[in-house]
Structure formats: C-alpha cells, structure tokens
TINUTI-733649 format. One record per residue (C-alpha): residue number from 1; residue in three letters; x, y, z. Coordinates in steps of 0.25 Angstrom, whole numbers, plus 2048, in hexadecimal, padded with zeros to 3 digits. Each point is the difference from the previous one (the first is absolute). Layout:
<pts>
seq; type; east; north; up
NUM; ALA; X; Y; Z
...
</pts>
This chain:
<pts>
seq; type; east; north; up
1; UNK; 800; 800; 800
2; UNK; 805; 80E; 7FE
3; UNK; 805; 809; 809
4; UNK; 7F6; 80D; 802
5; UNK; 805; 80D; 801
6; UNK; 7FF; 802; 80E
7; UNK; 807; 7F2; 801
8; UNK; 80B; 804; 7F8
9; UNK; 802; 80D; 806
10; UNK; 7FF; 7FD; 80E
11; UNK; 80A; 7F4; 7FE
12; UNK; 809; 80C; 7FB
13; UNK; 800; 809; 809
14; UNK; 800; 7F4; 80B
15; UNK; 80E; 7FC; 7FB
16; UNK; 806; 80F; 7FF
17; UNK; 7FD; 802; 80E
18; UNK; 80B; 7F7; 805
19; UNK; 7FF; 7F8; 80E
20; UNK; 7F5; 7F9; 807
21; UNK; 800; 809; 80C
22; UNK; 7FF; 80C; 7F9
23; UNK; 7F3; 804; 7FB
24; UNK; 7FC; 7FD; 7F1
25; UNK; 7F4; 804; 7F8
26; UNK; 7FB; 7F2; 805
27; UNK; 804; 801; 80E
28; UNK; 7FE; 80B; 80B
29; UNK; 7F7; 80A; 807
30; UNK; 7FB; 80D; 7F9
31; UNK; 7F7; 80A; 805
32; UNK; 7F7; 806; 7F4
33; UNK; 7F7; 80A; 802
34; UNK; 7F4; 804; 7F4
35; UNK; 7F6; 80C; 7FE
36; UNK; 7F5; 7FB; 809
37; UNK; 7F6; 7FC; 7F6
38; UNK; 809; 7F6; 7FA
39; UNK; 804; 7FA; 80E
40; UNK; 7F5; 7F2; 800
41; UNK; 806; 7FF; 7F0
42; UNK; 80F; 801; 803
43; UNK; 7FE; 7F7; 80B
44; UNK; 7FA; 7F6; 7F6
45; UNK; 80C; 801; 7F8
46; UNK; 80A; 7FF; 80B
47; UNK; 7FA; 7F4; 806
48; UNK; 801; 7FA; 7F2
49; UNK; 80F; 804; 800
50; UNK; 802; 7F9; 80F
51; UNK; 7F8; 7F3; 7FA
52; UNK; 80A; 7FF; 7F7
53; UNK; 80B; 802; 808
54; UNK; 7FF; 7FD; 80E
55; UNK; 80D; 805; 805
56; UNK; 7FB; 80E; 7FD
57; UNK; 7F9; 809; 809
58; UNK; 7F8; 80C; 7FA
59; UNK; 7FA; 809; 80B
60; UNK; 7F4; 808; 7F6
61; UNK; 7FA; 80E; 809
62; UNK; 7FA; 80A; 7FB
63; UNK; 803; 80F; 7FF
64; UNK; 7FC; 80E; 7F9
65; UNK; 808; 800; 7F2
66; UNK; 809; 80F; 806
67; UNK; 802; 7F6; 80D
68; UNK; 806; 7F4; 7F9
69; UNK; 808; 809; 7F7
70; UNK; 807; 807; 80C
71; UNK; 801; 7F3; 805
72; UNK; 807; 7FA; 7F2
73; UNK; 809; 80E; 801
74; UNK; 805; 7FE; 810
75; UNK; 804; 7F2; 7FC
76; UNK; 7F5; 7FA; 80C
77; UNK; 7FB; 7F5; 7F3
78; UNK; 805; 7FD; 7F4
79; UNK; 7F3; 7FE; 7F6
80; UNK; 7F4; 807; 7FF
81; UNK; 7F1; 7FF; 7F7
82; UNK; 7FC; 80C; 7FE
83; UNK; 7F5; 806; 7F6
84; UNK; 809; 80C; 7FB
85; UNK; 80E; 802; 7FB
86; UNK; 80A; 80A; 809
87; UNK; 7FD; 80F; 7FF
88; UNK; 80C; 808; 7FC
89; UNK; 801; 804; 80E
90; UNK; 803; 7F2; 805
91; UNK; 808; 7FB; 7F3
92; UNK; 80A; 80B; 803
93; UNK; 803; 7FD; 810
94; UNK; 801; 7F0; 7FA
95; UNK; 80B; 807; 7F7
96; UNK; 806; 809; 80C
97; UNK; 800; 7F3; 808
98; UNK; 807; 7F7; 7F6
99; UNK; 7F3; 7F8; 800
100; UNK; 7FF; 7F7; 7F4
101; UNK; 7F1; 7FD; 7FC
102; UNK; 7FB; 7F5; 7F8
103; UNK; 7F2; 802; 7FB
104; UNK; 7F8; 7F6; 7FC
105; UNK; 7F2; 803; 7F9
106; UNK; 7F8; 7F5; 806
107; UNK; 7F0; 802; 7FC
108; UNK; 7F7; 80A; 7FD
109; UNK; 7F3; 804; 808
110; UNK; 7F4; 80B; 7FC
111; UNK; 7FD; 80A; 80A
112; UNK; 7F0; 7FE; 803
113; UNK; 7F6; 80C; 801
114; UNK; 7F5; 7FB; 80C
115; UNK; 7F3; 808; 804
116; UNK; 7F7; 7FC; 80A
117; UNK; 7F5; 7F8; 7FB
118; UNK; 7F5; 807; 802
119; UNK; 808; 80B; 7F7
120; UNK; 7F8; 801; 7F1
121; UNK; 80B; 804; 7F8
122; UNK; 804; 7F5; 7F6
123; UNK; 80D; 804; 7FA
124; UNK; 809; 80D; 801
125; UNK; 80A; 805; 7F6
126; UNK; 80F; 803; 802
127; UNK; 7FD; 80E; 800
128; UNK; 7F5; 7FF; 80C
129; UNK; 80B; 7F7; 809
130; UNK; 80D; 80B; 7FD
131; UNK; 7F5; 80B; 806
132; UNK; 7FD; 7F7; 80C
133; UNK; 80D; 7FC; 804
134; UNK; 805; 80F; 7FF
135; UNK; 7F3; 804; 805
136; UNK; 7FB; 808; 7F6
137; UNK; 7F5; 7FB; 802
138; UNK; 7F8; 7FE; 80F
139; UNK; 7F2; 7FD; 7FB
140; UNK; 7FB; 7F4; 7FB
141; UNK; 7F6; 80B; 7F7
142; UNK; 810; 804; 7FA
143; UNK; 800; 7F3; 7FA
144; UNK; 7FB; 800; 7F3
145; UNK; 7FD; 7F0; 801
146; UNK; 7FA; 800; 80C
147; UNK; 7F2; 803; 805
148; UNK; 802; 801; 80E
149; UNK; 800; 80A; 809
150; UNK; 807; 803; 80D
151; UNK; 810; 803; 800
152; UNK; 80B; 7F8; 7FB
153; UNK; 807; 7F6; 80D
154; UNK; 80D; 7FD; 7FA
155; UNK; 809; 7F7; 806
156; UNK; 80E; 7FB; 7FF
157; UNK; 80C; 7F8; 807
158; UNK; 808; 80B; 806
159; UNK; 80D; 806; 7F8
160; UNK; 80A; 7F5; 804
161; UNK; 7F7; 7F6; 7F7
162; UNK; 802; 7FC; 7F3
163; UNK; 7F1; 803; 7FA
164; UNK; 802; 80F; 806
165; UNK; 80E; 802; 7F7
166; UNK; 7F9; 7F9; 7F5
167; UNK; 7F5; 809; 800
168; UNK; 807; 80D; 802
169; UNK; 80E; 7FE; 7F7
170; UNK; 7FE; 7F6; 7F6
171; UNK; 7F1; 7FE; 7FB
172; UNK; 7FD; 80F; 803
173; UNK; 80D; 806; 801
174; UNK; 7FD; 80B; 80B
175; UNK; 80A; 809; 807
176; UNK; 7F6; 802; 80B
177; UNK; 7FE; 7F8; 80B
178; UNK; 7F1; 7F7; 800
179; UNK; 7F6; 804; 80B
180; UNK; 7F7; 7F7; 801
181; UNK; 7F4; 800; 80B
182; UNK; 804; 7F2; 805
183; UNK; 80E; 7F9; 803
184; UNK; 800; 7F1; 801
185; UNK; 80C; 7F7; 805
186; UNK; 7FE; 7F7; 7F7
187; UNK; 7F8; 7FE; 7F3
188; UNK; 7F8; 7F7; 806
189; UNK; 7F9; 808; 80A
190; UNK; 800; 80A; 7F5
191; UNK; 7F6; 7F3; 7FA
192; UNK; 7F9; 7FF; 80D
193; UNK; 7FF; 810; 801
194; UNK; 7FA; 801; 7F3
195; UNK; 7F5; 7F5; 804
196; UNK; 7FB; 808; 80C
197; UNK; 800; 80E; 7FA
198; UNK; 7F5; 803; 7F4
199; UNK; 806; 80C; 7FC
200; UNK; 80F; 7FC; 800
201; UNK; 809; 7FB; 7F3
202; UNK; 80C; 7F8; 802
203; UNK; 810; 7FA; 7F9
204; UNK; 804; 7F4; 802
205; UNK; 807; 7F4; 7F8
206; UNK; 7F6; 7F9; 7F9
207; UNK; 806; 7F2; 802
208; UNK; 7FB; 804; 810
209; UNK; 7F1; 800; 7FA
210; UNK; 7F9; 7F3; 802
211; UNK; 7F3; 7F9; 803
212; UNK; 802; 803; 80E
213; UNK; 7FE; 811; 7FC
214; UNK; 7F2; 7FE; 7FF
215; UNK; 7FD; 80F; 805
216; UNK; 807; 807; 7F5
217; UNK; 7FF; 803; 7F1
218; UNK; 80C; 7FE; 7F7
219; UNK; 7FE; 80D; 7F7
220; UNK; 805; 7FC; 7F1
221; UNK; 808; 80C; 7F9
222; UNK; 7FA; 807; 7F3
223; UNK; 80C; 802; 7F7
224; UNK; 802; 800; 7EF
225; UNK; 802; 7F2; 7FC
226; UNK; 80B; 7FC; 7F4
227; UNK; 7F6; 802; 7F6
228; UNK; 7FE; 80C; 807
229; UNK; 7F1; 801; 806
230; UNK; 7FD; 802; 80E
231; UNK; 7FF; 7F3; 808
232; UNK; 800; 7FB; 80E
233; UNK; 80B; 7F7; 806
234; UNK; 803; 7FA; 80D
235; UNK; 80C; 7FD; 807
236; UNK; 801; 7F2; 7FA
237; UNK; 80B; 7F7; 7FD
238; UNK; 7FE; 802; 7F1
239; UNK; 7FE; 80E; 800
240; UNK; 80C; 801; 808
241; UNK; 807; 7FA; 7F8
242; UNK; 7FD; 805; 7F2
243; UNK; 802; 810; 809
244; UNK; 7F1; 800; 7FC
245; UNK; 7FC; 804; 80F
246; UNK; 806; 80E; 800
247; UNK; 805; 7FF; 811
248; UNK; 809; 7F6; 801
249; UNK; 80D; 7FC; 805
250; UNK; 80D; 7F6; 803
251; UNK; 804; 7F9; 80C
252; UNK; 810; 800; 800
253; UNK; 808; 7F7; 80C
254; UNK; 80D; 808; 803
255; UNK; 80E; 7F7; 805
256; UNK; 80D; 807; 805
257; UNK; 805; 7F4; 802
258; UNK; 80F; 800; 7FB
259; UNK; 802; 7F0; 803
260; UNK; 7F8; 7F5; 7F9
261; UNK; 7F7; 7FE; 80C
262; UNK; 7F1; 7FD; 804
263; UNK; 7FA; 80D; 7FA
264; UNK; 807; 7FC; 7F4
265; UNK; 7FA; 7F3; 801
266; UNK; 7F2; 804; 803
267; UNK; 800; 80C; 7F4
268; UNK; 803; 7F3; 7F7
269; UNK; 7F3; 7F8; 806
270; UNK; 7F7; 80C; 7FF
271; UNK; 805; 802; 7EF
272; UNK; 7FD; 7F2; 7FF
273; UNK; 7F5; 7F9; 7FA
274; UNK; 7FB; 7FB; 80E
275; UNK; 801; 80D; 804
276; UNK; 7FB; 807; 7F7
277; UNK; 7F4; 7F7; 800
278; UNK; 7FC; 804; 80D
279; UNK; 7FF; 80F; 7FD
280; UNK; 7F8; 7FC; 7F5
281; UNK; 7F7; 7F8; 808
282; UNK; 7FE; 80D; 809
283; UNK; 7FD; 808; 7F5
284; UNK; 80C; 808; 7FC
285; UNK; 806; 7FF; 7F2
286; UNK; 80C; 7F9; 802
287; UNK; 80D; 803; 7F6
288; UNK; 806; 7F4; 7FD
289; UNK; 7F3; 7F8; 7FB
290; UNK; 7F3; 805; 7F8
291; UNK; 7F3; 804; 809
292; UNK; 7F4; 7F4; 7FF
293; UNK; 7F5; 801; 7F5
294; UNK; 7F8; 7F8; 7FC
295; UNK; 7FB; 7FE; 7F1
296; UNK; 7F5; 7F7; 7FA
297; UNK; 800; 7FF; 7F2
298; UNK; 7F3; 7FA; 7FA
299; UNK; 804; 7F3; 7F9
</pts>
C-alpha cells in the first residue's frame, strides 16, 4: 500500500529530528491555542493527531486570536489557529524579535449574518451591512430590506477577536474603530444573544451555526451574481468556495518552530486528507480536497 502524504511527511520530519529522548513531530508535548470558535474542531483534529501517535501530547485551549498572537510572539507556545493573517503591526515585532513564521492556510469559513427570528427581514445587501457595522445606520427603518422598526442592536466579539478585525480591516477596511451596542466574549454568546433580543443583529462563523440555533435567522446576502443579476447566497461550502458568498475568510495555523517537532507534525496532520476531511465534515472548505456536492444525472 502507498504511503500517504501525511505518512511520508511525518516519517521525514520524525527521522530529522534525531534522538528518542528529544521531541520529534511524533513524540512530545505541545500547548496549542486556537481562536475560540474553532477550539471543539482543532481539538477534533489534535485527537486525531494523538490516535495516530500516542507518544505525542497536544494540549488544545482556547484563546482571542490578539491573545494567541502575543502568545506565539512572547514565545509561551509555538503554534497557533487563528481566523486572520498577522496585521502589520504584529509581523514587524516577529521581524524586530527574530521570530520566524510559518503560515499555513488551513480552511476557509463564511462569516454568517444572524437576526432574531422574529425579525422579518429576509435578505440585506452589502451595502445595508457596511452601514451597520459602521453604524450608519441605528434603525431598523434605515435599512432598505428591512421592514422592521425599532433600533438596530449590533453585537460583536470584543476588539481582541478575530470576526472584530475582520469586519473592521479586511471586508470593510475602516480606519475607525467599530462600536457596537453589545460586546460578547465569545461568538457563541453573540448566537445565544441574538436568540433572546428581537431587535438585535449579530457576526459569527457560519460553520458555528447549527440545528441547535434554532432561535436565530441565518440572513443570505444580496449580491451580482457572474452572470451578473442580483441574487441571494449564503454562507455555504459552495459558495464559499467559488467566492460567491461576498464575506468570507481563511483560517491559517502559524508555527515558529525552528526544529522538526510536534507543531510541525501536527500542521502536517491538519494539511492532510484525514485532516482536512474533518474541516469539511464541520462545514469549512478545506484546501487541499474539493468541498461535497452531489450530482444526479438523469440516465
């Protein structure tokens, strides 16, 4: 049987590394942290990572995406998942710091649009979403899809997180900070905030959306399609991946390791098919493997 590419390249770095008491991509502890609404899925893939290799020991927590970058930079771990790239600002105290960075692009996720459900609006356009998030618009009458009344409860993760710097540099590229009404700890009490507050609008990952968020209403985005007519789309794998879905995003896992050790090991796991079969499983368009459709053709 052939050897897979995470076989191969695990063996690899496994023989670089040199002596058995010295820790190798296959054997070792590592502390990992992740943006905190990846942490049940990264903890998925480490455990697949220790199934295979039970002489390695990854410790998954979670963290803000600013907390596990100062964390990467004052050398406490050694690999991160977060759900941006480095800002300039933190690239330059790597560079002052000697800090080599390997980035790996890992998946890609959508960034949902939630409102309560008893909210009748049933779409929004770019345009109506930029004038929220910058609060140009407070009422839900300033919304030209909506027919709702009352003003506009925006809520958000907190300016550490990943969805804030999303929102504000690269989907909407604002040089002013974002006030919303609302700041969450996490994007999943923005969900659970969203559920309890009619008036209230909400940005979260859509791969956090599930059966179990009953209480809100996914909103699909009205943008030109390629044959250029104005169309709905929602956060989906598919729509994802053909950038149909105007606000989405990568998830990139950063090592400084200098050594072949077990980030290493674990960043091959996670680009491998088993790994990337569990972000797809999830919902996230992995990037090493096509998203699942299914097509029946009339025989």
């Amino acid at each position: 049987m052939k050897h897979t590419l995470l076989s191969i390249l695990i063996i690899l770095i496994a023989v670089v590394s040199g002596c058995k008491n010295k820790e190798t991509a296959t054997f070792g502890h590592q502390l990992l942290l992740t943006a905190d609404p990846y942490l049940p899925l990264i903890q998925q893939e480490a455990d697949q990572f220790t199934s295979l290799y039970p002489q390695v020991k990854v410790e998954v927590r979670g963290a803000s995406t600013r907390g596990a970058i100062i964390s990467l930079l004052n050398d406490s771990v050694h690999t991160i998942v977060i759900d941006r790239q480095f800002n300039e600002e933190e690239k330059q105290v790597a560079q002052q710091a000697s800090i080599r960075l390997v980035e790996n692009k890992i998946a890609e996720d959508g960034i949902a649009i939630i409102v309560h459900k008893q909210n009748p609006i049933t779409n929004i356009t770019t345009n109506s979403v930029h004038q929220i998030v910058t609060r140009m618009a407070i009422e839900w009458t300033q919304v030209a899809e909506s027919h709702w009344s009352g003003s506009i409860d925006f809520v958000l993760t907190g300016r550490n997180s990943g969805m804030y710097e999303l929102l504000q540099k690269k989907i909407f590229n604002e040089s002013k900070p974002l006030e919303p009404n609302a700041v969450m700890n996490s994007q999943r009490e923005v969900i659970q905030y969203v559920s309890i507050h009619p008036y209230s609008v909400g940005f979260v990952a859509a791969s956090l959306l599930t059966d179990e968020t009953v209480n809100v209403k996914l909103l699909p985005v009205l943008t030109k399609s390629p044959e250029g007519d104005e169309k709905e789309y929602l956060p989906e794998q598919q729509e994802i991946h053909e950038s149909l879905y105007p606000f989405h995003y990568s998830l990139y896992l950063y090592n400084t390791e200098a050594k072949a050790a077990v980030g290493v090991g674990f960043s091959a796991l996670v680009l491998s098919n088993i790994g990337q079969k569990i972000f797809q499983k999830s919902g996230l368009v992995p990037v090493t493997i096509p998203y699942r459709t299914i097509q029946l053709h009339a025989e």
